[in-house]
Jmol script that loads the backbone (N, CA, C; Angstrom):
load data "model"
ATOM      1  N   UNK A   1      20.310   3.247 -15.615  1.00  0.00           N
ATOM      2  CA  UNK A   1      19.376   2.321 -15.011  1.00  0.00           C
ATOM      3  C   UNK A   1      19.500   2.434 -13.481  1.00  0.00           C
ATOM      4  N   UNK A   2      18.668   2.623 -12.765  1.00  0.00           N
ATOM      5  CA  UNK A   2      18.702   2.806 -11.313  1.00  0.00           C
ATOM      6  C   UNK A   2      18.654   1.195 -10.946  1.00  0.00           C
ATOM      7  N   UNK A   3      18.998   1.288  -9.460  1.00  0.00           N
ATOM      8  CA  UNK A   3      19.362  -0.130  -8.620  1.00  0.00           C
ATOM      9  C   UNK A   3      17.594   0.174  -8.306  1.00  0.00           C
ATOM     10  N   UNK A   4      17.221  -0.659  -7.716  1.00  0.00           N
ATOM     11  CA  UNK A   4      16.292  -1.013  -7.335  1.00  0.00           C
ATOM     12  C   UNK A   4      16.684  -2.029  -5.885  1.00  0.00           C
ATOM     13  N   UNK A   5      15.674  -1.500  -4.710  1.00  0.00           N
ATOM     14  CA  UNK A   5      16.317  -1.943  -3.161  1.00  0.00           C
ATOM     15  C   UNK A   5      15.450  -3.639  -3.493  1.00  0.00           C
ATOM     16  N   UNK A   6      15.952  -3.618  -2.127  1.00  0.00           N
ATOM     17  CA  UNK A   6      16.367  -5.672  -2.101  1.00  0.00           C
ATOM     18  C   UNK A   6      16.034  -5.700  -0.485  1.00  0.00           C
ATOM     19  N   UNK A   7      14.888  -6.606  -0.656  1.00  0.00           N
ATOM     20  CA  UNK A   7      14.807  -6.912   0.872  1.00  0.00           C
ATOM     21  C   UNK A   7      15.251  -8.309   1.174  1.00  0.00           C
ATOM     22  N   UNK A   8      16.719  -7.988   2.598  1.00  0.00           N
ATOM     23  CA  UNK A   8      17.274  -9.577   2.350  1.00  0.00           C
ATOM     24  C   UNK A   8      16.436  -9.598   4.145  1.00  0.00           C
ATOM     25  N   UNK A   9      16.670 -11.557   4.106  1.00  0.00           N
ATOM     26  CA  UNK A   9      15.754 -12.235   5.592  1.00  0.00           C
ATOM     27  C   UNK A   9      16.774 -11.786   6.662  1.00  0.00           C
ATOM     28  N   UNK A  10      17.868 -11.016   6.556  1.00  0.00           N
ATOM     29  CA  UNK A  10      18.450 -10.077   7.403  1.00  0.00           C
ATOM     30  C   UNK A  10      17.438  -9.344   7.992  1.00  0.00           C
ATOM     31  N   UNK A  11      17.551  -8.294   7.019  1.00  0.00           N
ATOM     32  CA  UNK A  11      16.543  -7.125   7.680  1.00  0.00           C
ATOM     33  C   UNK A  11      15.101  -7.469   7.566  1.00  0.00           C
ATOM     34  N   UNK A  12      14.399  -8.458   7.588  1.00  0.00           N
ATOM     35  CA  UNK A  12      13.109  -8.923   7.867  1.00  0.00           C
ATOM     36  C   UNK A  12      13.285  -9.397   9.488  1.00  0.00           C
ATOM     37  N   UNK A  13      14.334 -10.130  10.073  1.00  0.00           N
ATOM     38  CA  UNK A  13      14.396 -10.598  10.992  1.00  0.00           C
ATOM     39  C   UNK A  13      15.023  -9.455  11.970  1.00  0.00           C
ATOM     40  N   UNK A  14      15.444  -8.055  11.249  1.00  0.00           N
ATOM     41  CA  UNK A  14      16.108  -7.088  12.188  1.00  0.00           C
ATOM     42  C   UNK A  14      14.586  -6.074  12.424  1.00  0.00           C
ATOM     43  N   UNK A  15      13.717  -6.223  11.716  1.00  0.00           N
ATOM     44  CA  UNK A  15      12.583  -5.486  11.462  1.00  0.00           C
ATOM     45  C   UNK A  15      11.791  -6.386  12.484  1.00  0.00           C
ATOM     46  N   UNK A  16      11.524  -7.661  12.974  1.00  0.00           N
ATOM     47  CA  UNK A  16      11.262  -8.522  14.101  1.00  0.00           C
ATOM     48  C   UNK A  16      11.338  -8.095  15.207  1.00  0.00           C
ATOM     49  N   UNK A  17      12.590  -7.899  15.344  1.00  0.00           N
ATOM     50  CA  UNK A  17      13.476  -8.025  16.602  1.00  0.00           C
ATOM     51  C   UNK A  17      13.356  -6.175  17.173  1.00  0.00           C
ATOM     52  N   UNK A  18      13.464  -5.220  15.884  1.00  0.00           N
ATOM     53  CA  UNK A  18      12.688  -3.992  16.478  1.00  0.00           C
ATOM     54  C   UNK A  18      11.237  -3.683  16.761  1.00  0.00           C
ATOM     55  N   UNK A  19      10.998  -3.920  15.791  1.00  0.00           N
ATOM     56  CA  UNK A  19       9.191  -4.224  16.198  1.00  0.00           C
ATOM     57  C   UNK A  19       9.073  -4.783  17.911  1.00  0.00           C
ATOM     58  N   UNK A  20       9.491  -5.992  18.345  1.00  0.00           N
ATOM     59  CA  UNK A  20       9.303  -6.532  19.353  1.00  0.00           C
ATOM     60  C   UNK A  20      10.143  -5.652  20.400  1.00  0.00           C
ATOM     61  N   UNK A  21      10.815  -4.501  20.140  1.00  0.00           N
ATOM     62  CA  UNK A  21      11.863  -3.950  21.531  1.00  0.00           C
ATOM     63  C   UNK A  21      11.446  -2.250  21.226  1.00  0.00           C
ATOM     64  N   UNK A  22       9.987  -2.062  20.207  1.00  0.00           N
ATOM     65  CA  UNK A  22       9.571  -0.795  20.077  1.00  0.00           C
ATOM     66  C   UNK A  22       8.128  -0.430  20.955  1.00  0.00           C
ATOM     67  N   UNK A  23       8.531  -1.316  22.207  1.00  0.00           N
ATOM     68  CA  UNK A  23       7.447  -0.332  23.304  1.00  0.00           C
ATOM     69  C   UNK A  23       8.272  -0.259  24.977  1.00  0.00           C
ATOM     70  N   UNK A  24       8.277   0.771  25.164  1.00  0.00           N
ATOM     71  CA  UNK A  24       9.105   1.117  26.506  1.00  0.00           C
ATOM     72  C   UNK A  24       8.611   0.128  27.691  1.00  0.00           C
ATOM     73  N   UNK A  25       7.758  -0.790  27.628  1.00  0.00           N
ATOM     74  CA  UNK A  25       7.408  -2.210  28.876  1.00  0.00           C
ATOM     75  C   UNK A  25       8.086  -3.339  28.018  1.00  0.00           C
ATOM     76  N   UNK A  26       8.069  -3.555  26.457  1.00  0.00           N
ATOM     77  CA  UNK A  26       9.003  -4.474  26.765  1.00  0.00           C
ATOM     78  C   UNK A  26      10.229  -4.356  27.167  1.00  0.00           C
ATOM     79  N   UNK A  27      11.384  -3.199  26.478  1.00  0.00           N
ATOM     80  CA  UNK A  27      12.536  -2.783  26.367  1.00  0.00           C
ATOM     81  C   UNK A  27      12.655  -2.760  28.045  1.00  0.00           C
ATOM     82  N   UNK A  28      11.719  -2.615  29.370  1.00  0.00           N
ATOM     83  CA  UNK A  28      11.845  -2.819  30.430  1.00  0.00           C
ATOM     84  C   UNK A  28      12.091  -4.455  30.911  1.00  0.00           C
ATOM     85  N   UNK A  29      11.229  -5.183  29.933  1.00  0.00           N
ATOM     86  CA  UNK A  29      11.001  -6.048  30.795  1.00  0.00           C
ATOM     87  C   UNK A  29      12.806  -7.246  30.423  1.00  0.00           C
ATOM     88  N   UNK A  30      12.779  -6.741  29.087  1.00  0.00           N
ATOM     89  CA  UNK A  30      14.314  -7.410  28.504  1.00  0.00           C
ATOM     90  C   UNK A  30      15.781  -6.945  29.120  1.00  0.00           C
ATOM     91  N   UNK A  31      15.371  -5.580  29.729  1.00  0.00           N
ATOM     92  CA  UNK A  31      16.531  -5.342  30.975  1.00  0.00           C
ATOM     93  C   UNK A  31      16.401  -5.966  32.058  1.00  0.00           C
ATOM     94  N   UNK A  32      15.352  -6.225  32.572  1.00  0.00           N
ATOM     95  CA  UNK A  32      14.755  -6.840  34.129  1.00  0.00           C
ATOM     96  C   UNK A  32      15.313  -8.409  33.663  1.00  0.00           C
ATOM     97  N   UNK A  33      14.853  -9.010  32.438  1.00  0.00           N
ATOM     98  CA  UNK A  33      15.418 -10.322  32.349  1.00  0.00           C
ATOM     99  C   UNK A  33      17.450 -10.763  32.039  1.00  0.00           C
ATOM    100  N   UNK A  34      17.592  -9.626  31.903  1.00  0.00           N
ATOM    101  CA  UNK A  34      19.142  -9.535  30.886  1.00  0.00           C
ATOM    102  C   UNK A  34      20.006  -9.506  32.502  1.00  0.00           C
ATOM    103  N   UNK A  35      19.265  -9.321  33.370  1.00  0.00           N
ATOM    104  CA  UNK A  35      20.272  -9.241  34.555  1.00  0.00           C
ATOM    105  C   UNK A  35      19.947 -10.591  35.825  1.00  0.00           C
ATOM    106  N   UNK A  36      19.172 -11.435  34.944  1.00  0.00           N
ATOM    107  CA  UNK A  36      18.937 -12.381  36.057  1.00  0.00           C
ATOM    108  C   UNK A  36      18.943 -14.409  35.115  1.00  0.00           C
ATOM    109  N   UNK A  37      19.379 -15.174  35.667  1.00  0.00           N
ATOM    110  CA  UNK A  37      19.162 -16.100  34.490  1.00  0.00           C
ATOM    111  C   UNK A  37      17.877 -16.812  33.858  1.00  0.00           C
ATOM    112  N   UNK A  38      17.060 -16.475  34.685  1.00  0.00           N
ATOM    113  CA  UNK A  38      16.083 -16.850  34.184  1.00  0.00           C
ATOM    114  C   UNK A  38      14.483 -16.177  35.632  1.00  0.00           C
ATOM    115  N   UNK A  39      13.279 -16.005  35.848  1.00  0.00           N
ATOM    116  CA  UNK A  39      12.484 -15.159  36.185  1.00  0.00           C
ATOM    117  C   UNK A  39      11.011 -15.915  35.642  1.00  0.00           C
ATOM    118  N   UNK A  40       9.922 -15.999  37.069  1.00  0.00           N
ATOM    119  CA  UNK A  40       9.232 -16.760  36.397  1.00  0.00           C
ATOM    120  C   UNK A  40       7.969 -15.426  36.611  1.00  0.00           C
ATOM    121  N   UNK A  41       7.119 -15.501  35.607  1.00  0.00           N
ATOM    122  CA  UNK A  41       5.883 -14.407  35.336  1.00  0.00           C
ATOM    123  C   UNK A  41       5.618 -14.041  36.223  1.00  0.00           C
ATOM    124  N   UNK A  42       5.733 -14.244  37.769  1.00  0.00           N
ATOM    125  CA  UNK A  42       5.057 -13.706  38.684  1.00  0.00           C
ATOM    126  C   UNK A  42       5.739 -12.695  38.920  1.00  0.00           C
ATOM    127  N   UNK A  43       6.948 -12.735  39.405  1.00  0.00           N
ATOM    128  CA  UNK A  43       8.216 -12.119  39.694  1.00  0.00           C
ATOM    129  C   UNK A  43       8.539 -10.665  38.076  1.00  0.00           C
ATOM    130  N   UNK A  44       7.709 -11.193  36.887  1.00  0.00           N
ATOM    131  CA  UNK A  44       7.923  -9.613  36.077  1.00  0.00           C
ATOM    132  C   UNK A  44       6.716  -8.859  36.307  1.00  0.00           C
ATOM    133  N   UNK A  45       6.021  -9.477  36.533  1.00  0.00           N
ATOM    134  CA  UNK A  45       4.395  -8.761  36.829  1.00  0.00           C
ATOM    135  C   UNK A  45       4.742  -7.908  37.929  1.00  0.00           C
ATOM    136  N   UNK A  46       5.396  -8.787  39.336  1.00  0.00           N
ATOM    137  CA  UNK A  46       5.340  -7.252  40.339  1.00  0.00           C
ATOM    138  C   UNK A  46       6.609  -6.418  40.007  1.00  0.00           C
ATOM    139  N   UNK A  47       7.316  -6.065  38.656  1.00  0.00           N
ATOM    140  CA  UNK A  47       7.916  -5.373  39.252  1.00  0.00           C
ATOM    141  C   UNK A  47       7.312  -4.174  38.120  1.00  0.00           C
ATOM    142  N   UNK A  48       5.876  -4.937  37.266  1.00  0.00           N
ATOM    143  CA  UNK A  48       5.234  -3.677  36.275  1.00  0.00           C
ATOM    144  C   UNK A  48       4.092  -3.435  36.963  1.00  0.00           C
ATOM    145  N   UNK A  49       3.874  -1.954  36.430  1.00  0.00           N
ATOM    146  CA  UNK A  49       2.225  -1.300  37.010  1.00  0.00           C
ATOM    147  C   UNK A  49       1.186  -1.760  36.166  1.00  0.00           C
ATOM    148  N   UNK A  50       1.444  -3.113  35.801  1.00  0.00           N
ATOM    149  CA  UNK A  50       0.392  -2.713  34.678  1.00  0.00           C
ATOM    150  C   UNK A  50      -0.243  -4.424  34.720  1.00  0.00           C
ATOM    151  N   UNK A  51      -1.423  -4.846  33.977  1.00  0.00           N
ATOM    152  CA  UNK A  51      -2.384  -5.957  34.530  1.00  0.00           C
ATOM    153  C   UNK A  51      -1.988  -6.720  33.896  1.00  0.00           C
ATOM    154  N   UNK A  52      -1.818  -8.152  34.119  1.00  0.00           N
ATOM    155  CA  UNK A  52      -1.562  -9.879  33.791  1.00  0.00           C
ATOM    156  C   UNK A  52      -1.860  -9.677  32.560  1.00  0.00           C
ATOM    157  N   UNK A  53      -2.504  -9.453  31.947  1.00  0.00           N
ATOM    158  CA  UNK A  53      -3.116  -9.597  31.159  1.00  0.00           C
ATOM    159  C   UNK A  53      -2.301  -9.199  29.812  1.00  0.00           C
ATOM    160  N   UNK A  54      -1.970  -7.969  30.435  1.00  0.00           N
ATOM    161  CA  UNK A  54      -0.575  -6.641  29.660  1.00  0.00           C
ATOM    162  C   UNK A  54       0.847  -7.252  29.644  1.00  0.00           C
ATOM    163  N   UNK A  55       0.874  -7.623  30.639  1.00  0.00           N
ATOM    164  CA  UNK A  55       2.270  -8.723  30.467  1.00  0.00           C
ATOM    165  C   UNK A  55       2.610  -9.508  30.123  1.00  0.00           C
ATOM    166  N   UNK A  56       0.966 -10.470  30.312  1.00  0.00           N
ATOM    167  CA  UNK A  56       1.397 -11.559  29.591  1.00  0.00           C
ATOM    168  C   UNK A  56       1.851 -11.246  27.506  1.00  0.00           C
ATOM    169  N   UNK A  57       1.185 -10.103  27.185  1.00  0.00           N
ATOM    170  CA  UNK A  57       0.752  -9.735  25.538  1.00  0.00           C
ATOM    171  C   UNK A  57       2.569  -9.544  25.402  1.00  0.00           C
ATOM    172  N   UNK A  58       2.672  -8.284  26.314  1.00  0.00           N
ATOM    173  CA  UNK A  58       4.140  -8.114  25.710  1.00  0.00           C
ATOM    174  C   UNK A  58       5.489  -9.143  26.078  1.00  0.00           C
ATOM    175  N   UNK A  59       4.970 -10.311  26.617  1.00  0.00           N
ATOM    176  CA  UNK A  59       5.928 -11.413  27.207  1.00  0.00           C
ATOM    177  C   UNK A  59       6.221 -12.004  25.397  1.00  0.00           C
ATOM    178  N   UNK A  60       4.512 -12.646  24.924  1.00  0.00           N
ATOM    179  CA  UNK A  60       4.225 -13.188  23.731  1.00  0.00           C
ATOM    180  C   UNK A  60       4.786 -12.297  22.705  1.00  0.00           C
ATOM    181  N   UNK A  61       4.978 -11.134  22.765  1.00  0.00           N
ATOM    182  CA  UNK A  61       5.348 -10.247  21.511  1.00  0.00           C
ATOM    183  C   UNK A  61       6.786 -10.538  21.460  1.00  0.00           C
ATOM    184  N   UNK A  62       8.049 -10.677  23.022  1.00  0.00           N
ATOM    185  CA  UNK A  62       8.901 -10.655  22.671  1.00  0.00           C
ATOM    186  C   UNK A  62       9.304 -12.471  22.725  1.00  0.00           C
ATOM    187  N   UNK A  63       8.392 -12.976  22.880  1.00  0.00           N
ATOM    188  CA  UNK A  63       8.699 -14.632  22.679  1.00  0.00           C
ATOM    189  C   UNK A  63       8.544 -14.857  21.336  1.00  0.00           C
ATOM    190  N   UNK A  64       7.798 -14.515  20.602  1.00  0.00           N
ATOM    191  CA  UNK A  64       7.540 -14.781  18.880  1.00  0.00           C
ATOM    192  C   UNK A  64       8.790 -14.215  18.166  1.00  0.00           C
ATOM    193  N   UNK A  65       9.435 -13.082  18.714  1.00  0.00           N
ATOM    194  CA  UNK A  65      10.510 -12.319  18.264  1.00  0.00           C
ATOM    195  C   UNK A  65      11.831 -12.852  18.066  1.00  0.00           C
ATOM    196  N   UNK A  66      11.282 -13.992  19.279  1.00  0.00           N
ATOM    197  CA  UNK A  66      12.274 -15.157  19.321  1.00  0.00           C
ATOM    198  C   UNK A  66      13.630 -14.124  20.704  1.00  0.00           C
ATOM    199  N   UNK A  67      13.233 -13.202  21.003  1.00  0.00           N
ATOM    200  CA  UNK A  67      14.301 -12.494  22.165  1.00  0.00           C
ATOM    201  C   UNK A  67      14.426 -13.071  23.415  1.00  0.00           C
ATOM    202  N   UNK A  68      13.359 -13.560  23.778  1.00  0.00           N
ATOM    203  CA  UNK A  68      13.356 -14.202  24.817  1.00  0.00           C
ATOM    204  C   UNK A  68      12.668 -15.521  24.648  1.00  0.00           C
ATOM    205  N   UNK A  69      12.828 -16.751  25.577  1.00  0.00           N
ATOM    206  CA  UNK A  69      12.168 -18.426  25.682  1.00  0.00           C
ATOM    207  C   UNK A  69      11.160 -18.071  26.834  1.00  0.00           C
ATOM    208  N   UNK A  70      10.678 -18.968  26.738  1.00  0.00           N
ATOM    209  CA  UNK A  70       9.596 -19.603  27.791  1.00  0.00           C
ATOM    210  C   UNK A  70       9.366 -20.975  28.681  1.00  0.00           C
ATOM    211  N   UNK A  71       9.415 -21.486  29.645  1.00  0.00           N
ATOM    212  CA  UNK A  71       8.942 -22.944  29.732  1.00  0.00           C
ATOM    213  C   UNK A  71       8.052 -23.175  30.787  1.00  0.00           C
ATOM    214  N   UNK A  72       7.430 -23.872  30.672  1.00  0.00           N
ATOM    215  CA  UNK A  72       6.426 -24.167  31.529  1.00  0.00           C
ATOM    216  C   UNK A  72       6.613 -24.632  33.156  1.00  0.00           C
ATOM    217  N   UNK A  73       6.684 -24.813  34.021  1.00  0.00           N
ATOM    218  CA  UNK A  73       6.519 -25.584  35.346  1.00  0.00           C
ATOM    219  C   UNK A  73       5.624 -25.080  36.061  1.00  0.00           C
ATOM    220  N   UNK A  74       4.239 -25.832  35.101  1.00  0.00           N
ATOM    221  CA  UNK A  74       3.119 -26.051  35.754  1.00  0.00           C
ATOM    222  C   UNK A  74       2.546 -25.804  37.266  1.00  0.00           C
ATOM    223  N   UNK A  75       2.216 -24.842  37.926  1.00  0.00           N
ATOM    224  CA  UNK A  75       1.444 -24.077  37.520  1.00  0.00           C
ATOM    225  C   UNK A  75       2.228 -22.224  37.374  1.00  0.00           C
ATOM    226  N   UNK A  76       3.706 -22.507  36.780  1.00  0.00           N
ATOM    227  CA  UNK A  76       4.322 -21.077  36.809  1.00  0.00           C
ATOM    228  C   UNK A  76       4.744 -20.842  35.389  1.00  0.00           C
ATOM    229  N   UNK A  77       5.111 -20.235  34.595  1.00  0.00           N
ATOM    230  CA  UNK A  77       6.346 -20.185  33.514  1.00  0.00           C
ATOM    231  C   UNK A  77       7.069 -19.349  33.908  1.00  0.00           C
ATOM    232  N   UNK A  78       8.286 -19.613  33.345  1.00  0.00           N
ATOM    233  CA  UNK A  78       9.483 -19.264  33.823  1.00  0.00           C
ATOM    234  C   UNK A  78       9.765 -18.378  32.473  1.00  0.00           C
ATOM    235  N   UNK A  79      11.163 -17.747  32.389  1.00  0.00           N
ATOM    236  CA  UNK A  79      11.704 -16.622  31.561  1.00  0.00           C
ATOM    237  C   UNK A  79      12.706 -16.367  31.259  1.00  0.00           C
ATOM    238  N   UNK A  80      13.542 -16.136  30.304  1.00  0.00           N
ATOM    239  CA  UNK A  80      14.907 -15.970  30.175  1.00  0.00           C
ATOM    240  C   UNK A  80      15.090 -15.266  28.729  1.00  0.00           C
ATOM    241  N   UNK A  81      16.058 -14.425  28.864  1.00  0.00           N
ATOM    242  CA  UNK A  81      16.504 -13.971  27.157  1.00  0.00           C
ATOM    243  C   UNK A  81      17.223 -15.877  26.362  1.00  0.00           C
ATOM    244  N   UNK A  82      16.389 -15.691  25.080  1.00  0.00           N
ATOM    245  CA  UNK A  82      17.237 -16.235  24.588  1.00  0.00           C
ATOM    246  C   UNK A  82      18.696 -15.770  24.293  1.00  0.00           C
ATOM    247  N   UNK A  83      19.494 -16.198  25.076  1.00  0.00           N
ATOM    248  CA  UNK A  83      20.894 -15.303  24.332  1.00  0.00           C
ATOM    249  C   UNK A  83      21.514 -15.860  22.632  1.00  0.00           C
ATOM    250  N   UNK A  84      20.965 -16.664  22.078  1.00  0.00           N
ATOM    251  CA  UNK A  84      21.479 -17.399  20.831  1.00  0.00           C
ATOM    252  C   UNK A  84      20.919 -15.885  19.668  1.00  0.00           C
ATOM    253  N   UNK A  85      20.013 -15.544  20.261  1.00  0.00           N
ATOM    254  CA  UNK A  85      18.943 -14.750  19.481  1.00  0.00           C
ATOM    255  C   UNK A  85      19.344 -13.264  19.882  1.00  0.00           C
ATOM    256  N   UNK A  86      19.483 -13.051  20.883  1.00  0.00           N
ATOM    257  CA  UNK A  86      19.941 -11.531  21.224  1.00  0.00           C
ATOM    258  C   UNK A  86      21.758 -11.453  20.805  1.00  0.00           C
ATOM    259  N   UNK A  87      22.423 -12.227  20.602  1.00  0.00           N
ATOM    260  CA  UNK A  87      23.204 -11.940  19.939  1.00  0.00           C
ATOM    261  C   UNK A  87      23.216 -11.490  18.505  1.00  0.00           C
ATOM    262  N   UNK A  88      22.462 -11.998  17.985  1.00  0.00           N
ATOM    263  CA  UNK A  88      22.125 -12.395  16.382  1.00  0.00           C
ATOM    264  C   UNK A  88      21.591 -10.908  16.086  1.00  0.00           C
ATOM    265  N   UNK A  89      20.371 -10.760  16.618  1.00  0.00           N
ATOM    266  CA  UNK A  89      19.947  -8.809  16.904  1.00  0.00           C
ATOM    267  C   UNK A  89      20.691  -8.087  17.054  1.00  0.00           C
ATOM    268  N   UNK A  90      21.948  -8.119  18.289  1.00  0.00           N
ATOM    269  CA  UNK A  90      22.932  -7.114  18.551  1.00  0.00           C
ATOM    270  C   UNK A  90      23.904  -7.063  16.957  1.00  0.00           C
ATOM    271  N   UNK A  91      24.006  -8.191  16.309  1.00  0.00           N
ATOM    272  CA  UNK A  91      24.700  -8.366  15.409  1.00  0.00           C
ATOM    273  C   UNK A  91      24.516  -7.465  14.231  1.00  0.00           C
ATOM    274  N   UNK A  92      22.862  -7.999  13.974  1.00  0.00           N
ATOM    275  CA  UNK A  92      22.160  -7.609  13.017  1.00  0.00           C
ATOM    276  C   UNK A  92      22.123  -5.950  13.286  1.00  0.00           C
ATOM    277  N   UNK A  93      22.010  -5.356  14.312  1.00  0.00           N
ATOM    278  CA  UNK A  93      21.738  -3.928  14.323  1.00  0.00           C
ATOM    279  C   UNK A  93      23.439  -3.301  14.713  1.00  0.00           C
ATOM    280  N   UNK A  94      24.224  -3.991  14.710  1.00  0.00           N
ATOM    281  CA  UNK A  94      25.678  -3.501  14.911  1.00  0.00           C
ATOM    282  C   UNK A  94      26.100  -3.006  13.615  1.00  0.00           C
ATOM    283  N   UNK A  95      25.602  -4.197  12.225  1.00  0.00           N
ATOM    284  CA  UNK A  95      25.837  -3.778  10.939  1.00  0.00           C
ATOM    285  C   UNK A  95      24.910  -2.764  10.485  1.00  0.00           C
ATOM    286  N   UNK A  96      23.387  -2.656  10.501  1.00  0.00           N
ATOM    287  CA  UNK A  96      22.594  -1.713  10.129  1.00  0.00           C
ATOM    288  C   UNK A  96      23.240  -0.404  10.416  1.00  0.00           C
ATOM    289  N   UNK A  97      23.439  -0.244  11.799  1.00  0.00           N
ATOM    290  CA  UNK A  97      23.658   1.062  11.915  1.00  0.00           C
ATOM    291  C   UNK A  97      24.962   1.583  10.996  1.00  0.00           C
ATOM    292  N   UNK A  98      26.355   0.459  11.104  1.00  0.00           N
ATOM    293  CA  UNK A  98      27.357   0.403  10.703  1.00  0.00           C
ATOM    294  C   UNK A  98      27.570   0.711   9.093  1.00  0.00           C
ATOM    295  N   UNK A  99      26.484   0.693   8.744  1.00  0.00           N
ATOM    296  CA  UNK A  99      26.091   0.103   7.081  1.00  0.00           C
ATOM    297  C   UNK A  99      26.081   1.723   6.700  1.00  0.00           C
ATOM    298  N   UNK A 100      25.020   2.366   7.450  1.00  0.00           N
ATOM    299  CA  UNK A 100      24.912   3.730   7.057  1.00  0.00           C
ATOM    300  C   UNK A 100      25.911   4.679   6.922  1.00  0.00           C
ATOM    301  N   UNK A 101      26.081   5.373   5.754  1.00  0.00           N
ATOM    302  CA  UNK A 101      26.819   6.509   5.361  1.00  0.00           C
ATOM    303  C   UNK A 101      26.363   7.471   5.708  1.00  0.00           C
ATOM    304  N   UNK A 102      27.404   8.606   6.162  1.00  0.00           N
ATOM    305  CA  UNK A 102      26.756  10.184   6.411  1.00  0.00           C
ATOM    306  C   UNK A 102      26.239  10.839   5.628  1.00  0.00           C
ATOM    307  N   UNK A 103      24.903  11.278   5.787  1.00  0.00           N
ATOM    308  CA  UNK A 103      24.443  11.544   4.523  1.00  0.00           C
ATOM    309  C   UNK A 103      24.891  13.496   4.921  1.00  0.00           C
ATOM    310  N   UNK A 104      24.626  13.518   3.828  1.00  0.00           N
ATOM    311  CA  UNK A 104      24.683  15.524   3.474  1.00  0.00           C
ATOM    312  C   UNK A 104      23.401  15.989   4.437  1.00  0.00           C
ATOM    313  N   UNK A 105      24.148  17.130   5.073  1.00  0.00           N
ATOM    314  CA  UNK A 105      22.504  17.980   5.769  1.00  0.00           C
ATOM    315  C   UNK A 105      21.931  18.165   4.783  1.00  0.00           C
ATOM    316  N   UNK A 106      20.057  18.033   5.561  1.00  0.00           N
ATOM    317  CA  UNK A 106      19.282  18.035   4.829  1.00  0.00           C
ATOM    318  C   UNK A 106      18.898  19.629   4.374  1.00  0.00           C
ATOM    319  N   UNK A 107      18.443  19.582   3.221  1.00  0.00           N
ATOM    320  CA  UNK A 107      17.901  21.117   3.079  1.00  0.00           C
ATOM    321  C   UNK A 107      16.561  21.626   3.171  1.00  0.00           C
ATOM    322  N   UNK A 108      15.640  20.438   3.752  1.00  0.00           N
ATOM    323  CA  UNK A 108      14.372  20.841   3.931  1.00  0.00           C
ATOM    324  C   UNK A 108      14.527  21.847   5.254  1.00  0.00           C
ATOM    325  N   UNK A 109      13.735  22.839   5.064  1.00  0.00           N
ATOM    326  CA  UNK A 109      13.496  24.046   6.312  1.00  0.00           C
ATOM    327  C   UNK A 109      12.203  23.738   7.127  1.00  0.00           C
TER     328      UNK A 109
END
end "model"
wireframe off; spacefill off
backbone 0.3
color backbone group
């Protein structure tokens, strides 16, 4: 009888958290925030080539991801990694990778 795979809310939430760090402007913009405590939208916009509009999308992609917070002070928002959450990711992808066995070279040519 074969196993049959199992999707646990682990890897739904590690599948999140890559999804949201699989385009080279966010993975920029989560270094630009990882070195400061917090950064309000104006201040990530000039340091990308790219329009308000674009920043704001990939701000929202990695705020839903839950990687980074948001808060308001009207008329700015401000920015910060959640760190409760980027631990939890580093965690989650410390075991994924960790999880994997060496597999045999492949023999496709």
């Amino acid at each position: 009888m074969r196993n049959r795979l199992s999707i646990s809310q682990e890897q739904v939430s590690l599948v999140s958290f890559a999804k949201a760090m699989g385009h080279p402007t966010r993975l920029a913009i989560l270094l630009f925030l990882s070195q400061r405590e917090n950064c309000y939208f104006g201040n990530i916009h000039d340091e990308l080539p790219i329009a308000k509009a674009t920043v704001s999308q990939h701000l929202k992609e990695l705020k839903n991801a839950g990687l980074i917070q948001g808060e308001v002070e009207t008329p700015k928002v401000k920015y910060c990694i959640n760190r409760e959450n980027w631990q939890l990711a580093k965690k989650y992808f410390d075991k994924f990778f960790s999880s994997i066995k060496e597999a045999p070279n492949c023999s496709i040519k």
